[in-house]
Every structure is written in structure tokens, then in C-alpha cells.
N, C-alpha and C positions, 0 to 999 in steps of 0.2 A: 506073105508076111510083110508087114509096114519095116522098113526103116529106120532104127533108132538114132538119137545123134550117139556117136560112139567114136571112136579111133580117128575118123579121117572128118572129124569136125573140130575145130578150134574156138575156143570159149574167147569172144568178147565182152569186155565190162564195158562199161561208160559214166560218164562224173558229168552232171552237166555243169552249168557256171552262167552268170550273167556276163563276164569278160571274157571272150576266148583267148585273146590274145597276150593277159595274163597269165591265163590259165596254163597255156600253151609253155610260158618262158618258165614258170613255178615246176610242173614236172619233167620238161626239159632240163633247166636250170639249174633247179634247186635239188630235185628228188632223182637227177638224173636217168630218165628215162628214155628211150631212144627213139628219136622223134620218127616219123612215117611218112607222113603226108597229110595236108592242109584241101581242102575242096570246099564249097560251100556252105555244104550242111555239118560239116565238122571235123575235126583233125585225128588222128588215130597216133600212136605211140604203143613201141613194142615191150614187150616185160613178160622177157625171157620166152618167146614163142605165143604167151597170151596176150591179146592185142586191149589198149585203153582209146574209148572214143573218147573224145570232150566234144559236147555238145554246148550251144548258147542258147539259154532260153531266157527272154526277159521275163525280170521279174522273178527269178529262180529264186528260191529262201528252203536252205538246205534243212535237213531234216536232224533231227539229232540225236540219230545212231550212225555209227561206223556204216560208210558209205563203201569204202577200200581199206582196203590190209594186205601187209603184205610178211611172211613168213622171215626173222632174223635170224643169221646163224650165230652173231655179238650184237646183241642189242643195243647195249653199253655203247660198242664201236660205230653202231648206226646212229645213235641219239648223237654222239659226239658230233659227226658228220652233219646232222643235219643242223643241229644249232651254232654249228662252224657257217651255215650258209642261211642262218636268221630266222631258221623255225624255233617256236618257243612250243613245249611239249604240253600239255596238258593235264592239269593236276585239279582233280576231283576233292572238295572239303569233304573229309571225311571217308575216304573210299581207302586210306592207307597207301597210298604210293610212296616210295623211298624219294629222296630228296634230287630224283635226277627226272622223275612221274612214273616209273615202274612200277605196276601195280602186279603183286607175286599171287598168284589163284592160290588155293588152298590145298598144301599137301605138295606144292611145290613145280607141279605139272608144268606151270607156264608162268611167263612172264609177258605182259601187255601193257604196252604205252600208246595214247592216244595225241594225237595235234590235229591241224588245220590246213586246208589251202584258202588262198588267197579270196576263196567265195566262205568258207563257213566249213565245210562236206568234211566232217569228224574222219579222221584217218587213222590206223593202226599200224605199229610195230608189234609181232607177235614173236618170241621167241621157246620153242620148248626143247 
């Protein structure tokens, strides 16, 4: 019987960036995430037991869907935090978001606000 990844494999994500070293101080810094370790080909950061690479690739031009997201338990109280520390949230003409960028899904389920890192890479607050 093969192998599946299951229980005793841990999920990494990865964000790449033209600046790592940007990169690097933005979810350290700003998104506070806990930093790992730096080597050559990339630096890793932990979040909450799931690990984030940041990779450099010249020339990188981010795509423009949500790249990361990350699960709120106050969204409210995250948005505050982060625009305490210079993120500005993202607000879609026409998509209905309230006047903070929360945008309320239909019927109430969730609540989703989207911003940037310092390369482009569309990021979420999801709160349900």
C-alpha cells in the first residue's frame, strides 16, 4: 500500500517576492510571524506549526488572486493591528465591502478582507 501524506507530514506554503529581504521584515515585522531561518534559497517562518517559505525570484509579478490567508477569530481587531503597522486593506469598487474592506459573503457565513505585501501577493483575513 503507497503512503499517503497524512498526520506526520506538515504543510508548507511559500510566497515568492523579488526582495527577500523585505519580504522577510514585512511578515516578521509587520504580520508578525515567527521567523525560522534564512539559507540561500529561502527563508522559512512559522504560523502556528504550518511553515511559510519566501522564495526570490527575479522578475516575480504576482498574480491576482489570494496567494495566503489566514483564518480570524476578530477581524475587526486584526484589521486594526495591521493598519496600526501601515497595511492599507483593500477595497474592491463595487464588491460592497463596509468601510473598514470587509467584504460580508451572502447569508452571513463569513466575513473576508483582502491587502498586500510589499511585492503585490493579494492576502486575506477570513473570519467565520
Amino acid at each position: 500500500m503507497a503512503r499517503s501524506l497524512g498526520a506526520d507530514f506538515q504543510v508548507i506554503t511559500f510566497i515568492q517576492t523579488r526582495d527577500r529581504p523585505t519580504a522577510v521584515a514585512f511578515y516578521r515585522d509587520v504580520l508578525g510571524l515567527t521567523f525560522v531561518i534564512d539559507d540561500p534559497f529561502g527563508s522559512l517562518f512559522d504560523q502556528n506549526g504550518t511553515g511559510l517559505g519566501i522564495t526570490q525570484i527575479e522578475g516575480f509579478t504576482p498574480g491576482p488572486h489570494p496567494a495566503l490567508g489566514w483564518q480570524a477569530s476578530d477581524i475587526h481587531d486584526s484589521i486594526r493591528t495591521l493598519t496600526s503597522r501601515g497595511v492599507t486593506m483593500k477595497i474592491y469598487e463595487g464588491f460592497g465591502q463596509d468601510e473598514v474592506g470587509i467584504w460580508h459573503a451572502p447569508g452571513g457565513a463569513a466575513q473576508i478582507a483582502w491587502f498586500e505585501d510589499p511585492d503585490g501577493n493579494l492576502l486575506s483575513l477570513t473570519q467565520v
